[in-house]
N, CA, C and O atoms as a Tinker XYZ file with bonds, in Angstrom:
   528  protein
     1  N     18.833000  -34.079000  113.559000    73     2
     2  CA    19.384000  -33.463000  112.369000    64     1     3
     3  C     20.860000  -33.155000  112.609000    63     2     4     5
     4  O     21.233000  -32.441000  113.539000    81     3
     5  N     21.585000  -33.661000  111.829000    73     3     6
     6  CA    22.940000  -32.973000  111.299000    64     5     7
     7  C     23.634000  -31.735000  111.108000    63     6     8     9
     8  O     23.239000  -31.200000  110.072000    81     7
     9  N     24.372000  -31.177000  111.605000    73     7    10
    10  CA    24.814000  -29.614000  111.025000    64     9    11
    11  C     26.077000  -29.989000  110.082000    63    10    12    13
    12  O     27.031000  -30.472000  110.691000    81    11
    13  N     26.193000  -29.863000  108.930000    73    11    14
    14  CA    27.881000  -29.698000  108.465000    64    13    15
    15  C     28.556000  -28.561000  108.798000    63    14    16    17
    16  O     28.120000  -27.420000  108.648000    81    15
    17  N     29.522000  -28.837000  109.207000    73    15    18
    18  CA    30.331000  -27.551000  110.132000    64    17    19
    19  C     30.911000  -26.888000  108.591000    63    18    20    21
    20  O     31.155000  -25.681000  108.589000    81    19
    21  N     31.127000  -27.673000  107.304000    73    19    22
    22  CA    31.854000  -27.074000  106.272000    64    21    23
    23  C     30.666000  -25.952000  105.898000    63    22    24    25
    24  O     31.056000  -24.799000  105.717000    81    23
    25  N     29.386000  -26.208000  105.786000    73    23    26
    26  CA    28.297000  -25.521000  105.243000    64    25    27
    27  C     28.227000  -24.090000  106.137000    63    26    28    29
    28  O     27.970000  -22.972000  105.691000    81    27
    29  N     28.514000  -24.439000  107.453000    73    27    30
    30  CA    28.773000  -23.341000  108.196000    64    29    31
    31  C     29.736000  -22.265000  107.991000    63    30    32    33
    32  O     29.639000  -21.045000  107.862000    81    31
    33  N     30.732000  -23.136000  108.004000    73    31    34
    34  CA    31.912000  -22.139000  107.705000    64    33    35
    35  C     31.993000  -21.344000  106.399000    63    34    36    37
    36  O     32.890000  -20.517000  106.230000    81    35
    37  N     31.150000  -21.569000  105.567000    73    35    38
    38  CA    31.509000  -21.462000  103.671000    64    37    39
    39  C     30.467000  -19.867000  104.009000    63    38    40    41
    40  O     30.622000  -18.714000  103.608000    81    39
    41  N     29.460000  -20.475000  104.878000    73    39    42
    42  CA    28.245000  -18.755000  105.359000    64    41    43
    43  C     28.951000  -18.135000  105.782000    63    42    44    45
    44  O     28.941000  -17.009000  105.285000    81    43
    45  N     29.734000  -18.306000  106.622000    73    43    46
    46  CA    30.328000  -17.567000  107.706000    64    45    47
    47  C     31.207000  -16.772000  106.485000    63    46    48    49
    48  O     30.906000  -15.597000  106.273000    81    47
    49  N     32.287000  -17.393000  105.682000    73    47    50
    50  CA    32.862000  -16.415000  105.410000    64    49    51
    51  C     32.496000  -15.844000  104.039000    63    50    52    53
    52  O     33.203000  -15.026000  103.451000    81    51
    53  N     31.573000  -16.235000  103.665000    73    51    54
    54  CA    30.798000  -15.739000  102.240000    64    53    55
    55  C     30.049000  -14.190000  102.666000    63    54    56    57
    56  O     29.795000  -13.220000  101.952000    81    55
    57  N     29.834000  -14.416000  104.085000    73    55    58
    58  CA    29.125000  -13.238000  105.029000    64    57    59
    59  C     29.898000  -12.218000  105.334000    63    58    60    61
    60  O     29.356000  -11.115000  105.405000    81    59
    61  N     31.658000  -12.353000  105.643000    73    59    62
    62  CA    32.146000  -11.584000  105.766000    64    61    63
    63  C     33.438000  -11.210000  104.589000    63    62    64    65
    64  O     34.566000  -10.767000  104.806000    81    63
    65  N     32.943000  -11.484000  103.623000    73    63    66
    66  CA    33.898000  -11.754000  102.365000    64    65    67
    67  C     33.981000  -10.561000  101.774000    63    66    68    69
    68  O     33.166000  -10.133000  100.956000    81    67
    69  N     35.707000   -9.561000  102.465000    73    67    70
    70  CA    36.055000   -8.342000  101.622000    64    69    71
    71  C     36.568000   -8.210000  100.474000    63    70    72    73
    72  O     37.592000   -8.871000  100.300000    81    71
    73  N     36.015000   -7.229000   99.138000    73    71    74
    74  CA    36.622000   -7.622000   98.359000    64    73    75
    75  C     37.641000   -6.946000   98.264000    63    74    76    77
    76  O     38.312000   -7.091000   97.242000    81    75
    77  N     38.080000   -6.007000   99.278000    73    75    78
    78  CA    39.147000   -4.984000   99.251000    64    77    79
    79  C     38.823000   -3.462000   98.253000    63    78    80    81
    80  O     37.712000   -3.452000   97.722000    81    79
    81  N     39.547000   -2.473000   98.046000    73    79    82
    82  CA    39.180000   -1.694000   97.602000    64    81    83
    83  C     39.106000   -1.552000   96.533000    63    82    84    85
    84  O     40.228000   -1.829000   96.110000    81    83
    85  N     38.098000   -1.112000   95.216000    73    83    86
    86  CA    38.452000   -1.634000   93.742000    64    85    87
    87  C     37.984000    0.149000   93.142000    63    86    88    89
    88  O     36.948000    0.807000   93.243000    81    87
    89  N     39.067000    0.367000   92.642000    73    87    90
    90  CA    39.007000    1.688000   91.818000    64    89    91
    91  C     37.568000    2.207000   91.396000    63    90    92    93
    92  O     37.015000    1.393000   90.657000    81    91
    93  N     36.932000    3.155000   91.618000    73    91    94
    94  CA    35.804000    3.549000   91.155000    64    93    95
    95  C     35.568000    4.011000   89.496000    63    94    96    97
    96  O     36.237000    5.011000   89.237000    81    95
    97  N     34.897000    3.585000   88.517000    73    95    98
    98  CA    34.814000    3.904000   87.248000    64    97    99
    99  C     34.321000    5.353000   87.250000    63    98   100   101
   100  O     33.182000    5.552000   87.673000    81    99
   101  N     34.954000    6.242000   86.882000    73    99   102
   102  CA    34.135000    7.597000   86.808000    64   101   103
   103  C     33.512000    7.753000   85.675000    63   102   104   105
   104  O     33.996000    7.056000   84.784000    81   103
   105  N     32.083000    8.791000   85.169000    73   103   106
   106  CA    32.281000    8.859000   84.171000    64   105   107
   107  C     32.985000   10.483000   82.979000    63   106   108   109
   108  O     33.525000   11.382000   83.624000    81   107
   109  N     32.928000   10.613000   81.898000    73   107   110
   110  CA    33.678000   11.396000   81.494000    64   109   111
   111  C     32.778000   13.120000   81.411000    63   110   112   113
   112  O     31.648000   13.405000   81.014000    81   111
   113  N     33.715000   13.840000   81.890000    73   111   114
   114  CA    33.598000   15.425000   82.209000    64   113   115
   115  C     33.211000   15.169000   84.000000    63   114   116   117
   116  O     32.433000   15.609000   84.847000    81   115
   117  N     34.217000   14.260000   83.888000    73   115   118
   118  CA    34.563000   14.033000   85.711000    64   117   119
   119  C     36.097000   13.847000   86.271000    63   118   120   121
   120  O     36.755000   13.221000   85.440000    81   119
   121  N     36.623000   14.092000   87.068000    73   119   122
   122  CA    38.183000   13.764000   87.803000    64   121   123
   123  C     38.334000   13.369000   88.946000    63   122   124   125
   124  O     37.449000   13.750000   89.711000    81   123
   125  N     39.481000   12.453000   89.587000    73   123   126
   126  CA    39.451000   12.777000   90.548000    64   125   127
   127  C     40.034000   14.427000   91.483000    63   126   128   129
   128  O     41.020000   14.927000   90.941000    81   127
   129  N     39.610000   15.052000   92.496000    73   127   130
   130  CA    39.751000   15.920000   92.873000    64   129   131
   131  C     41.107000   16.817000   93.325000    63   130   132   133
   132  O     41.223000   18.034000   93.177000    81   131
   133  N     42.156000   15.852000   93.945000    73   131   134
   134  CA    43.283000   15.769000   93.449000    64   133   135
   135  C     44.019000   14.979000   94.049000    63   134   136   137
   136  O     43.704000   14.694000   95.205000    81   135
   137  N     45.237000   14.375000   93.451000    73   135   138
   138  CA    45.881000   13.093000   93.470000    64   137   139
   139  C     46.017000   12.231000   94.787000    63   138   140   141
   140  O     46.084000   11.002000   94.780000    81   139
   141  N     46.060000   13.299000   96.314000    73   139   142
   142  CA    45.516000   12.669000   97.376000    64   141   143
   143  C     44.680000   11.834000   97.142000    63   142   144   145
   144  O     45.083000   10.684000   97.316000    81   143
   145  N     43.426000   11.960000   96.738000    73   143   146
   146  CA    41.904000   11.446000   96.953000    64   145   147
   147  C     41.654000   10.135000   96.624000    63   146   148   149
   148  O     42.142000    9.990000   95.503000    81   147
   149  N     41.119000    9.011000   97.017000    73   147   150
   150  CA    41.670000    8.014000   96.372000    64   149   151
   151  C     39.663000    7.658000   96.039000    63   150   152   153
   152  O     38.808000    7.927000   96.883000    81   151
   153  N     39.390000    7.114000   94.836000    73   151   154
   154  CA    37.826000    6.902000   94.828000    64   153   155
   155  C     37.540000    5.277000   94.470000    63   154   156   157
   156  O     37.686000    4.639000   93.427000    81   155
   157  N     37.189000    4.999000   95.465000    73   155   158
   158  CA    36.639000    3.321000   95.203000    64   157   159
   159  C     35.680000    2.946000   95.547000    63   158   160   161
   160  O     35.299000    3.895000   96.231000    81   159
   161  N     34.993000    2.282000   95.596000    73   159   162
   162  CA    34.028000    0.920000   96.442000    64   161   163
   163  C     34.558000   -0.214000   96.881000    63   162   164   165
   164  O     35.701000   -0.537000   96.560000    81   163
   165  N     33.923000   -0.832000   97.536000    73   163   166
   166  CA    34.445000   -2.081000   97.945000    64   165   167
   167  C     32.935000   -3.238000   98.539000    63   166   168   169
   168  O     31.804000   -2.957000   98.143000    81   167
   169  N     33.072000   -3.977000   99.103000    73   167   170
   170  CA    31.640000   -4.653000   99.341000    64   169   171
   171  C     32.050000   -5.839000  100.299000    63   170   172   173
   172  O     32.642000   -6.752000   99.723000    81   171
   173  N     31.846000   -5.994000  101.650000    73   171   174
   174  CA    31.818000   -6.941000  102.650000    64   173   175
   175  C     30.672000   -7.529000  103.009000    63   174   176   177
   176  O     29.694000   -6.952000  103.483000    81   175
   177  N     30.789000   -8.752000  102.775000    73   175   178
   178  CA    29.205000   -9.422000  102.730000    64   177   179
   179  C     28.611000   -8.602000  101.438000    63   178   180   181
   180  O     29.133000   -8.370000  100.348000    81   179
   181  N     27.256000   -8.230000  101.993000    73   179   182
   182  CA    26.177000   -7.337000  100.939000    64   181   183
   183  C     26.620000   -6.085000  101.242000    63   182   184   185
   184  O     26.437000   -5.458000  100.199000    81   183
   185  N     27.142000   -5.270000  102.133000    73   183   186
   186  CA    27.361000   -4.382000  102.883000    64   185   187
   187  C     28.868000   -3.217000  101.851000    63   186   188   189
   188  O     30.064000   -3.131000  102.126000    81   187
   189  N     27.951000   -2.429000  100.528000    73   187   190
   190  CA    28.613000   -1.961000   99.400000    64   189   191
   191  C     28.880000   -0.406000  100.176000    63   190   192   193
   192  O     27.961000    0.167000  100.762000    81   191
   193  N     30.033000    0.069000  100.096000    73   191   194
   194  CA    30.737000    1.385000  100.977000    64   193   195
   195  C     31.297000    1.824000   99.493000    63   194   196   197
   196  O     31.838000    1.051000   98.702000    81   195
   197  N     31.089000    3.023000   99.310000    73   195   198
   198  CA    31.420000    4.029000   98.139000    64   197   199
   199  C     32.204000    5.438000   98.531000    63   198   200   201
   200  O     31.557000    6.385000   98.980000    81   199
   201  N     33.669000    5.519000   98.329000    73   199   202
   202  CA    34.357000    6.688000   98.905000    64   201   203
   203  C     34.931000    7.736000   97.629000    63   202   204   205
   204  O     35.309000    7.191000   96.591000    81   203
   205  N     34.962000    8.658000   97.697000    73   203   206
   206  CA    35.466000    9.530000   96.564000    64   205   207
   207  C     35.050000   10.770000   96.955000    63   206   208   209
   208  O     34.161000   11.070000   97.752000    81   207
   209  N     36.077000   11.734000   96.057000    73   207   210
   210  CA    36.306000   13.075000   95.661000    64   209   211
   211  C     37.132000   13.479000   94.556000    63   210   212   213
   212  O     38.310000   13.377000   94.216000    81   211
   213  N     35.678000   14.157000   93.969000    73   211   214
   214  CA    35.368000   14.097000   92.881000    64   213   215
   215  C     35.411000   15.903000   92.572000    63   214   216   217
   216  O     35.207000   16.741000   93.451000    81   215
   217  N     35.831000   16.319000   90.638000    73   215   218
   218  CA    35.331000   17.416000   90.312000    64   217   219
   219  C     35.240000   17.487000   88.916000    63   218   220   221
   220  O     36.012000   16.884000   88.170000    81   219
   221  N     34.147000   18.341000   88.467000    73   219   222
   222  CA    33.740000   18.279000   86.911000    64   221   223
   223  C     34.979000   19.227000   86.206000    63   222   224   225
   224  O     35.583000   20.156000   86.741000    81   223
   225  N     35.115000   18.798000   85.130000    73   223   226
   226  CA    36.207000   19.111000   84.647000    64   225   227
   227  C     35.698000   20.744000   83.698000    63   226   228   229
   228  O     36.328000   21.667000   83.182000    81   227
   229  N     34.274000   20.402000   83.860000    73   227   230
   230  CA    33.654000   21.745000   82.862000    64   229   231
   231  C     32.693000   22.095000   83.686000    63   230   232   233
   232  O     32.395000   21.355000   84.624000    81   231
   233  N     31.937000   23.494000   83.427000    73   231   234
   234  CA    30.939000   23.660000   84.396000    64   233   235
   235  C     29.453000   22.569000   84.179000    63   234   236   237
   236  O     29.504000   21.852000   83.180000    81   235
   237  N     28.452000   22.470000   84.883000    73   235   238
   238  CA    27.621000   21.712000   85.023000    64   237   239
   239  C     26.176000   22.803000   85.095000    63   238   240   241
   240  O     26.016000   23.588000   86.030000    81   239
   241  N     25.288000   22.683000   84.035000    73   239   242
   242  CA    24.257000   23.630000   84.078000    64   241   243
   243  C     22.907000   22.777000   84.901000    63   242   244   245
   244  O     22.769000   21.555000   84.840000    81   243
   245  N     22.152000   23.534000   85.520000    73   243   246
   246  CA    20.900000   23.507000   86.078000    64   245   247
   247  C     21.297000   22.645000   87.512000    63   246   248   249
   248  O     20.390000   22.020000   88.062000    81   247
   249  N     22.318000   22.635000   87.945000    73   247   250
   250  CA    22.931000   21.866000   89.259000    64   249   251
   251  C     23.079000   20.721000   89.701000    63   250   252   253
   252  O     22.895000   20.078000   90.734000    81   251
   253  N     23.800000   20.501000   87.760000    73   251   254
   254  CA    23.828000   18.639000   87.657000    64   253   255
   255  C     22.384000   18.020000   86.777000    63   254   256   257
   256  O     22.390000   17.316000   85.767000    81   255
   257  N     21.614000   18.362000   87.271000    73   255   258
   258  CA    20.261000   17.905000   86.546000    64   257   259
   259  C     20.357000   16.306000   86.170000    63   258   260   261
   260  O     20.008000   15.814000   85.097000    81   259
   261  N     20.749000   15.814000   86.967000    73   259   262
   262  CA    20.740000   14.233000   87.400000    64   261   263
   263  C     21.837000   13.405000   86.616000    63   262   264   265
   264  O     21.739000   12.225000   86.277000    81   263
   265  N     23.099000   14.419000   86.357000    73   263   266
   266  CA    24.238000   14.001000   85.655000    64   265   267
   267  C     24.830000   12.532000   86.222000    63   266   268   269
   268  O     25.087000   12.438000   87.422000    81   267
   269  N     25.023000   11.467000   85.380000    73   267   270
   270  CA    26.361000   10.743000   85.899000    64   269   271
   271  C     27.565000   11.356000   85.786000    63   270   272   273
   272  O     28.081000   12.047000   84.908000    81   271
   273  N     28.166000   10.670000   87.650000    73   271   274
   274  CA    29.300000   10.712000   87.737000    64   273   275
   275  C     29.699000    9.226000   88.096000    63   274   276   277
   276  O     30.799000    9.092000   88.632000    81   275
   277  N     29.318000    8.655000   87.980000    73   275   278
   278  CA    29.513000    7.546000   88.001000    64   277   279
   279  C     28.907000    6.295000   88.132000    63   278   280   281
   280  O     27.764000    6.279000   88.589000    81   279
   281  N     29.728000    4.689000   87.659000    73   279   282
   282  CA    28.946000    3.905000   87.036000    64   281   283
   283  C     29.583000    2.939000   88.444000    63   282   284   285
   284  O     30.665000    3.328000   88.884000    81   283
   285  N     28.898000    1.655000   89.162000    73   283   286
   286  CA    28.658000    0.265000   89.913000    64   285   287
   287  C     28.548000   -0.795000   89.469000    63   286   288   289
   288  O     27.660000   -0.433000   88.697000    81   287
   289  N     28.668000   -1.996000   89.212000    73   287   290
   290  CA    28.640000   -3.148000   88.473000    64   289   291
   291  C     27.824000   -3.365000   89.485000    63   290   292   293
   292  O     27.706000   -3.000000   90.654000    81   291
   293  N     27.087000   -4.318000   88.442000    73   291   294
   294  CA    25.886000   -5.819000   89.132000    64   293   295
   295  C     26.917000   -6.178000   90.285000    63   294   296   297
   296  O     28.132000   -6.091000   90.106000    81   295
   297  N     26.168000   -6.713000   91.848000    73   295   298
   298  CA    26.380000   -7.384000   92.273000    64   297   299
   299  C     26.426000   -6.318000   93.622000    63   298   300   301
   300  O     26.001000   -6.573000   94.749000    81   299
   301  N     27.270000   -4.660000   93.018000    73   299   302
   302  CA    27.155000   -3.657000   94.160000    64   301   303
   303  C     26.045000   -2.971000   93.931000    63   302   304   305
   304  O     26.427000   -1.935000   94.477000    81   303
   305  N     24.933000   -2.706000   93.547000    73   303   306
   306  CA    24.283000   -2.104000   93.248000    64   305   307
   307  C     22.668000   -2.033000   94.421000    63   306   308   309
   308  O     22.019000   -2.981000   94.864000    81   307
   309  N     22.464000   -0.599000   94.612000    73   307   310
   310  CA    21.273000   -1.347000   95.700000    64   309   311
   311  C     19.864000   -1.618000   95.076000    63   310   312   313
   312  O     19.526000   -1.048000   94.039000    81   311
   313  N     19.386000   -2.136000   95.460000    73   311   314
   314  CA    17.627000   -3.091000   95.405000    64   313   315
   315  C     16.850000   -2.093000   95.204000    63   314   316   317
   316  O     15.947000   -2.333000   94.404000    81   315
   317  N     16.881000   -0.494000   95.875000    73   315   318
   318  CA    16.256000   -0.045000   95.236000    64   317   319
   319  C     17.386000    1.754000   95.505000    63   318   320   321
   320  O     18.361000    2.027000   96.206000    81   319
   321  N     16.619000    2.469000   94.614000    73   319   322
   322  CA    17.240000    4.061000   94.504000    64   321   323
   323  C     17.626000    4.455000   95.689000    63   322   324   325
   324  O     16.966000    3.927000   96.585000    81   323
   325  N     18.946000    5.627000   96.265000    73   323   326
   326  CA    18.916000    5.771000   97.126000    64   325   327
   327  C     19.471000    7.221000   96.835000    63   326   328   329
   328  O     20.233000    7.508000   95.911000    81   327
   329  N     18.819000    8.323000   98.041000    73   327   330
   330  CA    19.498000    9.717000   97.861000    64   329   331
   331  C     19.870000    9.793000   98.961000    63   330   332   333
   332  O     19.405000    9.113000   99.876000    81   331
   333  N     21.082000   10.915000   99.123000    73   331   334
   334  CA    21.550000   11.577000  100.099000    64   333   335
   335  C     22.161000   12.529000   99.698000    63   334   336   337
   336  O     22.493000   12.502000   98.513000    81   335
   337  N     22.518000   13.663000  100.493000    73   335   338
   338  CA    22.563000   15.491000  100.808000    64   337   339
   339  C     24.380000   15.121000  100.470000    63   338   340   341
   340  O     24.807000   14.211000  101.181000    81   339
   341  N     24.984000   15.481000   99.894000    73   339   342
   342  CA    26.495000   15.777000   99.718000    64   341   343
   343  C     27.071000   17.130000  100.460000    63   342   344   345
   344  O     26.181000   17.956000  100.660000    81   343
   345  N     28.050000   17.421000  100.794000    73   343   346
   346  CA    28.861000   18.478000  100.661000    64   345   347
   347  C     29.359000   18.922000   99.344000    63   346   348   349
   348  O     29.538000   18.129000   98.419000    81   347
   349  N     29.579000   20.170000   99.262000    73   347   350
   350  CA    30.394000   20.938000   98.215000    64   349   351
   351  C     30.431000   22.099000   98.377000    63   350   352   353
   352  O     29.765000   22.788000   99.149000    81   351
   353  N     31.509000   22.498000   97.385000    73   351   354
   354  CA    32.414000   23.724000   97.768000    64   353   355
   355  C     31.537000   24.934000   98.533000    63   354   356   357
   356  O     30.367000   25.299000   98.415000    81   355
   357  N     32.743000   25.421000   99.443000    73   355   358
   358  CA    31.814000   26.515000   99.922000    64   357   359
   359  C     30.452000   26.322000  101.068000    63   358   360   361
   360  O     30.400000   25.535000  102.013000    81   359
   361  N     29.733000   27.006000  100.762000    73   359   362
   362  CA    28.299000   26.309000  101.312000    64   361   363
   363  C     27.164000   25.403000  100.767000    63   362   364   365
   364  O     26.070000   24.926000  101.068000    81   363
   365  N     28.225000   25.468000   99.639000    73   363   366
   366  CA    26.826000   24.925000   98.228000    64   365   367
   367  C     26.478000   22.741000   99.223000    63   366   368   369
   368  O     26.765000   22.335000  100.349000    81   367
   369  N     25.933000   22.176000   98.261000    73   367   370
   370  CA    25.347000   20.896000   98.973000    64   369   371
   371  C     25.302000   20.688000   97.570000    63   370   372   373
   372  O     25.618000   21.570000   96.772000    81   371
   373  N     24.824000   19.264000   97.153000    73   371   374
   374  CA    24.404000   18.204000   95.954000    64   373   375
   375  C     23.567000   17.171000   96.075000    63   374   376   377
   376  O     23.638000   16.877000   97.268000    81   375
   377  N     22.832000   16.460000   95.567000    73   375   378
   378  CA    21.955000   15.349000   96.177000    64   377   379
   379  C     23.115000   14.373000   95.200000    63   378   380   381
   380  O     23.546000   14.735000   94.106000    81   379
   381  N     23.459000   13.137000   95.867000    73   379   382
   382  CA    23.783000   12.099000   95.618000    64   381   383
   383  C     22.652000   11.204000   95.034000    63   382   384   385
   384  O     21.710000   11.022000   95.806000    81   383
   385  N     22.569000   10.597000   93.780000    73   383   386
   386  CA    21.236000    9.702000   93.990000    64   385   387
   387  C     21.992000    8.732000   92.856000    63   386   388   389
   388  O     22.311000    8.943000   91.687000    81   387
   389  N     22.170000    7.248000   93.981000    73   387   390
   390  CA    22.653000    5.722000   93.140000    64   389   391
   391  C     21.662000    5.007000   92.477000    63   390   392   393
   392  O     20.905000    4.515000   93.314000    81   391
   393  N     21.370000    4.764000   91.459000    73   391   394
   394  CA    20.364000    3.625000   90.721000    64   393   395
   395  C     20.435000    2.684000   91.081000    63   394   396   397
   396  O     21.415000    2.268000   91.699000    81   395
   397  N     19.308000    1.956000   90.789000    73   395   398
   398  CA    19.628000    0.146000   90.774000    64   397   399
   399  C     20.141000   -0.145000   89.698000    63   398   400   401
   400  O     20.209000   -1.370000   89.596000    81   399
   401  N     20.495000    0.319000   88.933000    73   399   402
   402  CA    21.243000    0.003000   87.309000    64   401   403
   403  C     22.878000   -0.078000   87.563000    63   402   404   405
   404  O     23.707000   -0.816000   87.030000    81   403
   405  N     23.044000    0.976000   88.596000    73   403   406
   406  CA    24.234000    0.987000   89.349000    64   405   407
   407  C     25.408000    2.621000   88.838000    63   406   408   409
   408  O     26.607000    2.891000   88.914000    81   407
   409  N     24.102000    3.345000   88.319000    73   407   410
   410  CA    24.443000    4.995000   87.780000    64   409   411
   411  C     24.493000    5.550000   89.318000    63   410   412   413
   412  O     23.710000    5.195000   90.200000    81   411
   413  N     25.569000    6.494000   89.476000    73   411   414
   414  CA    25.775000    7.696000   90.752000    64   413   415
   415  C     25.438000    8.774000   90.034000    63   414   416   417
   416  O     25.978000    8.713000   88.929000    81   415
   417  N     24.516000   10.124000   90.230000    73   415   418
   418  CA    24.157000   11.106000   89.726000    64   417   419
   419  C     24.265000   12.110000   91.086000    63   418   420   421
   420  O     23.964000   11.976000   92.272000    81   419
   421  N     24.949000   13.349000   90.141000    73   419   422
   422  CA    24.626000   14.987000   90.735000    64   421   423
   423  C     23.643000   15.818000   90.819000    63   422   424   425
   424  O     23.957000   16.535000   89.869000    81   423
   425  N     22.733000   16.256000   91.208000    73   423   426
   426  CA    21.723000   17.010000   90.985000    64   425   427
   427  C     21.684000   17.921000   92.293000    63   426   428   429
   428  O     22.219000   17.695000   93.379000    81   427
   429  N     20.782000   19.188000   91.837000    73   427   430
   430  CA    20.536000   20.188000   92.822000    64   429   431
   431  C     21.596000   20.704000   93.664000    63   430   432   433
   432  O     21.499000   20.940000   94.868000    81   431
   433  N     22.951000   20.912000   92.692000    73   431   434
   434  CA    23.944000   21.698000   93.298000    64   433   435
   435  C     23.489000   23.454000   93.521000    63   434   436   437
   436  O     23.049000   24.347000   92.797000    81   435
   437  N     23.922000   23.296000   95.074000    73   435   438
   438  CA    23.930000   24.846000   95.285000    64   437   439
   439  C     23.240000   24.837000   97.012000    63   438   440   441
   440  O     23.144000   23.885000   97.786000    81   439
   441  N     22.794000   26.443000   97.219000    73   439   442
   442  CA    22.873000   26.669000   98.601000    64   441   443
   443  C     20.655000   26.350000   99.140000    63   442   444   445
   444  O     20.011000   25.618000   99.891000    81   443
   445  N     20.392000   27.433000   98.161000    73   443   446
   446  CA    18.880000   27.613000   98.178000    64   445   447
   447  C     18.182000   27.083000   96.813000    63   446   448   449
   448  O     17.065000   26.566000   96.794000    81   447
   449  N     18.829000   27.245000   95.913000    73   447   450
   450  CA    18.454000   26.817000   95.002000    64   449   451
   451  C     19.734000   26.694000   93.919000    63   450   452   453
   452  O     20.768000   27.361000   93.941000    81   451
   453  N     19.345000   25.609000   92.934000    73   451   454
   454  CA    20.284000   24.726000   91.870000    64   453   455
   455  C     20.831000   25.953000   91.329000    63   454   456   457
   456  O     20.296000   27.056000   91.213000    81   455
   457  N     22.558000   25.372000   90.870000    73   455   458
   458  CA    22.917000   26.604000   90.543000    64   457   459
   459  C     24.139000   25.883000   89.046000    63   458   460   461
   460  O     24.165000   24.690000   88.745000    81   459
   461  N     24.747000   26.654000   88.557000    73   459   462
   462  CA    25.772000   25.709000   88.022000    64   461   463
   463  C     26.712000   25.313000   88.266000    63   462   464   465
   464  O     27.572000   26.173000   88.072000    81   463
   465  N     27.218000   24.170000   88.714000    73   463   466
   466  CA    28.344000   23.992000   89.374000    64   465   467
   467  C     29.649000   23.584000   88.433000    63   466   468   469
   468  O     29.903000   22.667000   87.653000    81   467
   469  N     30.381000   24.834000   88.956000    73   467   470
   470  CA    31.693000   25.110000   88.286000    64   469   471
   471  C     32.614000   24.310000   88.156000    63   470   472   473
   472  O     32.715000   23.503000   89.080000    81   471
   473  N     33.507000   24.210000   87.150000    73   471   474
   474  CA    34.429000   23.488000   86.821000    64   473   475
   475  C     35.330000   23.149000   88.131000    63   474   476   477
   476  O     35.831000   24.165000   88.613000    81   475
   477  N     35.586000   22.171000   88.683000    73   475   478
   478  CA    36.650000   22.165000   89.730000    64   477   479
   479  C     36.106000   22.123000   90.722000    63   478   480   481
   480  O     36.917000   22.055000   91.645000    81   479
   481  N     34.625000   22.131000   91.192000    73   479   482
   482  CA    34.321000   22.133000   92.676000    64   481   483
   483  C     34.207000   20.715000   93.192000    63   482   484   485
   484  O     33.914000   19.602000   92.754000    81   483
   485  N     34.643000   21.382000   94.533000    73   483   486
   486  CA    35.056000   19.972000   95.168000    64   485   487
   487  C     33.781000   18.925000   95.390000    63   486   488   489
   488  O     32.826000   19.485000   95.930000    81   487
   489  N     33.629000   17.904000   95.167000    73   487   490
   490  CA    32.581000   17.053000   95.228000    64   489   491
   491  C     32.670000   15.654000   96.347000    63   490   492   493
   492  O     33.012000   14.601000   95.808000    81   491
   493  N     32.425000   15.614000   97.626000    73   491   494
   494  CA    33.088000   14.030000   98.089000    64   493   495
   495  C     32.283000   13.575000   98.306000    63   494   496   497
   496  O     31.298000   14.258000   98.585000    81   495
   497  N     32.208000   12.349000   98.312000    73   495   498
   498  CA    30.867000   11.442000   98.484000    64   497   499
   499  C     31.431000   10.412000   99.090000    63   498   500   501
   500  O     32.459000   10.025000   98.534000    81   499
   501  N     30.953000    9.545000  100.509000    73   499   502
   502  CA    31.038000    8.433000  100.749000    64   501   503
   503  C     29.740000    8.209000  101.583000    63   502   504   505
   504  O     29.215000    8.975000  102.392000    81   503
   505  N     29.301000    6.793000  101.125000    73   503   506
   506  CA    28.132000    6.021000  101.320000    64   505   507
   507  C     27.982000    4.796000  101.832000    63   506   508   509
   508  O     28.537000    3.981000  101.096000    81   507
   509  N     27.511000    4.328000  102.707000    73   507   510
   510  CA    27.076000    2.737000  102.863000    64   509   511
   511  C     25.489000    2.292000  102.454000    63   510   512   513
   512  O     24.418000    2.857000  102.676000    81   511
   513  N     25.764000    1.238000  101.876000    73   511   514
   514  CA    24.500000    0.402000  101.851000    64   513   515
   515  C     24.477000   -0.852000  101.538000    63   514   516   517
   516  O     25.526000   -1.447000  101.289000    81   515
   517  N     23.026000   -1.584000  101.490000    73   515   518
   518  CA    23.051000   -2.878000  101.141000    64   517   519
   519  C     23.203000   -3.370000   99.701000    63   518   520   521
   520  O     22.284000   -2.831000   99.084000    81   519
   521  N     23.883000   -4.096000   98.905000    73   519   522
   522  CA    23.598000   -4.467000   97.982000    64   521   523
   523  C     22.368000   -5.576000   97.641000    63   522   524   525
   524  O     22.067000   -6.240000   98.632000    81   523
   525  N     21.567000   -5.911000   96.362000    73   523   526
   526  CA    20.694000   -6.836000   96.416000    64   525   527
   527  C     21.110000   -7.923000   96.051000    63   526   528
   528  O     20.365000   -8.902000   96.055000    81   527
C-alpha cells in the first residue's frame, strides 16, 4: 500500500489548524468587565478554549437562574453539556454551563446559596474543551 504524503500533510495541519482569537458574542444585559479584559474563543484542531471577563450590567435575580451570557457558533460547540464552578466577586462562585446549541449560562451565583448577583460583579470564565 501507498501513503500520499499530501493526504498526510492536509491531517497534520487540519489537526493543528489555529483559528486565532475571534471576539466573543456576548449576550445583552452583559459587558465586558473592563476595557483591559479581552473575551474570545478560539479553536485548534477540535480543541475550543473560551476566555473572558464579564459583568451584568443590571442585577441578576435567583443567581442567574440559567441566564445567557453568551452565544458559540456551530463548529465550537461541545457534543455534549458541560459545567464548571466560576469565580466571582468576593467569595461568591457561579456555575458556568455551555450547551450543545452553543448558549454559555450563569446560574447559582453566590457563597452557600443563590443569591442576586449585582450589577457589575466581576464574572471570568476561561475553559477548554473538545468541540464535536
Amino acid at each position: 500500500m501507498k501513503i500520499n504524503p499530501d493526504l498526510i500533510e492536509d491531517a497534520l495541519n487540519n489537526f493543528n489548524k489555529d483559528t486565532g482569537n475571534i471576539p466573543l458574542s456576548i449576550a445583552s444585559g452583559f459587558t465586558f468587565y473592563n476595557s483591559q479584559n479581552e473575551c474570545w474563543y478560539r479553536k485548534v484542531g477540535k480543541l475550543v478554549e473560551i476566555n473572558a471577563v464579564l459583568k451584568p450590567t443590571t442585577d441578576i435575580t435567583n443567581g442567574g437562574d440559567n441566564k445567557t451570557i453568551f452565544n458559540i457558533p456551530e463548529g465550537y460547540r461541545p457534543n455534549a453539556n458541560i459545567r464548571t464552578i466560576c469565580a466571582g466577586s468576593g467569595m461568591n462562585k457561579w456555575l458556568l454551563c455551555i450547551y450543545e446549541d452553543g448558549r454559555g449560562t450563569i446560574s447559582r451565583y453566590g457563597v452557600n446559596d443563590a443569591i442576586t448577583v449585582p450589577s457589575g460583579s466581576w464574572l471570568p470564565l476561561r475553559i477548554v474543551f473538545f468541540a464535536r
